[in-house]
C-alpha positions in Angstrom: 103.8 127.6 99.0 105.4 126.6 102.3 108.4 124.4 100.2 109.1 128.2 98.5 108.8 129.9 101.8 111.2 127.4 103.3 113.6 127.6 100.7 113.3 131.4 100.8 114.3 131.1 104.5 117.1 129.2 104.0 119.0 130.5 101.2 118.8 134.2 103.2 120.2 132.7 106.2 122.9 130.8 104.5 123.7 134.3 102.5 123.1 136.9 105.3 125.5 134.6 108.2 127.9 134.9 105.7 128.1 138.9 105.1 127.4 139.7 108.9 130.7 138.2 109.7 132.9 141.1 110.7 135.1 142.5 107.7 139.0 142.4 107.7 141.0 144.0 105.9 143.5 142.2 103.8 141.8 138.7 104.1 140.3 137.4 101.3 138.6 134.5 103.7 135.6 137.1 103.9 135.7 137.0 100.3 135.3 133.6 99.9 132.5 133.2 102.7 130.6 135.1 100.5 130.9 133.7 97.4 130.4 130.0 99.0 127.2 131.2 100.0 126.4 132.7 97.0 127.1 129.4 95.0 125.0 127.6 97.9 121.8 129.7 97.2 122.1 129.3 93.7 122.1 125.5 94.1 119.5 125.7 96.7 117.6 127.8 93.9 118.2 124.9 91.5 117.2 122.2 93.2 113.9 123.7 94.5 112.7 124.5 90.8 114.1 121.3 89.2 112.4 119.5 91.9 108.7 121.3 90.9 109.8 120.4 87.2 110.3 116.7 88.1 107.1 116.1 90.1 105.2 118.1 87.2 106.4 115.8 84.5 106.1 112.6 86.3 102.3 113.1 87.7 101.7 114.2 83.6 102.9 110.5 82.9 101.7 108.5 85.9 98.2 109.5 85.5 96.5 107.9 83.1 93.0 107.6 83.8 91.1 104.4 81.9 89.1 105.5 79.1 85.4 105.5 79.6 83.5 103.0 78.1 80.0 103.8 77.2 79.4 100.3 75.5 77.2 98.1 76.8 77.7 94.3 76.4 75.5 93.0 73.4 72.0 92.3 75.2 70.7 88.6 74.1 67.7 86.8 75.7 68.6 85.4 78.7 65.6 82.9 79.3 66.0 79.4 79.0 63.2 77.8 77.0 60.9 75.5 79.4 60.7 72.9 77.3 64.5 71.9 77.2 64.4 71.9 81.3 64.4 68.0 83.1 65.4 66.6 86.2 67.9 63.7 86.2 68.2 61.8 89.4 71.7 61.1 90.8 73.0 59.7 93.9 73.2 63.0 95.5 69.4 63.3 94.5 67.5 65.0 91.8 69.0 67.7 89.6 67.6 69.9 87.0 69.2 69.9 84.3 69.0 71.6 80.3 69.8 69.5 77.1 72.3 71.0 75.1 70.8 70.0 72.1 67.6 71.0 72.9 69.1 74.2 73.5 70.9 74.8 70.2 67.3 73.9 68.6 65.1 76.4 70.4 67.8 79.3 71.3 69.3 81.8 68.9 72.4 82.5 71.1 72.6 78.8 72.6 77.0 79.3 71.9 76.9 81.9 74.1 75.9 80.1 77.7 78.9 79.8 79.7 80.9 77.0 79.5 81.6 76.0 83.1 77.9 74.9 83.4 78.5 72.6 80.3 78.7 69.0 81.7 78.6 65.8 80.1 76.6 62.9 81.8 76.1 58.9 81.8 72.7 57.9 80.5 71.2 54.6 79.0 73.5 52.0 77.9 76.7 53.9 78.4 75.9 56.0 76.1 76.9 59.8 76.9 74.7 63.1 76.7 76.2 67.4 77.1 73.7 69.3 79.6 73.7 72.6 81.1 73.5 72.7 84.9 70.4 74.4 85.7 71.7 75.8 89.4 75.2 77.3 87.5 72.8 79.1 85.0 70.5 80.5 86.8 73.5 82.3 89.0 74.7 83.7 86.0 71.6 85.6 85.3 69.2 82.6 83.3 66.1 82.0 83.7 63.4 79.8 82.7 61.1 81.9 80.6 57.3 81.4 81.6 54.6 79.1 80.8 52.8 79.8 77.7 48.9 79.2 78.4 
């Protein structure tokens, strides 16, 4: 409202300063005064409604809101079974741990555990066994499931 007022108030002045200049006879710079001011408010007029087409069309395509998602992820049981939990001891001291394999035995969705708790450790012999860091799980929402009685 106040960009059409203020192009309303400039396009009279620039058209009114040039008729209130006294009128001679025989000069046609009068003439011309006029019809420079005329062209002047039509441009003025142009570029205030091609500037209100412009911002319409480019706030149409810059907005483009994310579509809303209703899904939820699948929901799969996120309780460790008891019975695949151990501590192994380590030089920093004891750590609980969960056997992979044990794991992929008792679990439905054992693929599914994230893979930055994966770990592969030293046991007897050299020999080399995958476990599941029990402290990296249980941040990402695991948990050991309860004792059966």
């Amino acid at each position: 409202m106040t960009k059409k007022l203020t192009a309303t108030a400039l396009a009279l002045s620039i058209a009114l300063t040039s008729i209130t200049t006294p009128v001679q006879a025989g000069r046609n710079d009068d003439l011309n005064r006029f019809i420079a001011g005329a062209i002047t408010l039509f441009i003025l007029s142009k570029a205030v409604e091609n500037n209100k087409n412009s911002r319409r069309q480019t706030s149409r395509s810059t907005y483009n809101p994310a579509p809303k998602s209703h899904k939820r992820p699948p929901k799969y049981n996120k309780r460790l079974p008891r019975e695949c939990f151990f501590r192994m001891r380590t030089a920093n001291g004891p750590r609980g741990v969960y056997g992979k394999i044990c794991l992929e035995e008792t679990m439905r969705h054992a693929k599914r555990l994230p893979a930055v708790c994966e770990d592969t450790v030293r046991v007897r012999y050299g020999l080399r066994s995958e476990i599941y860091d029990s402290k990296c799980l249980s941040n990402r929402g695991y948990r050991v499931e309860a004792r059966r009685r």
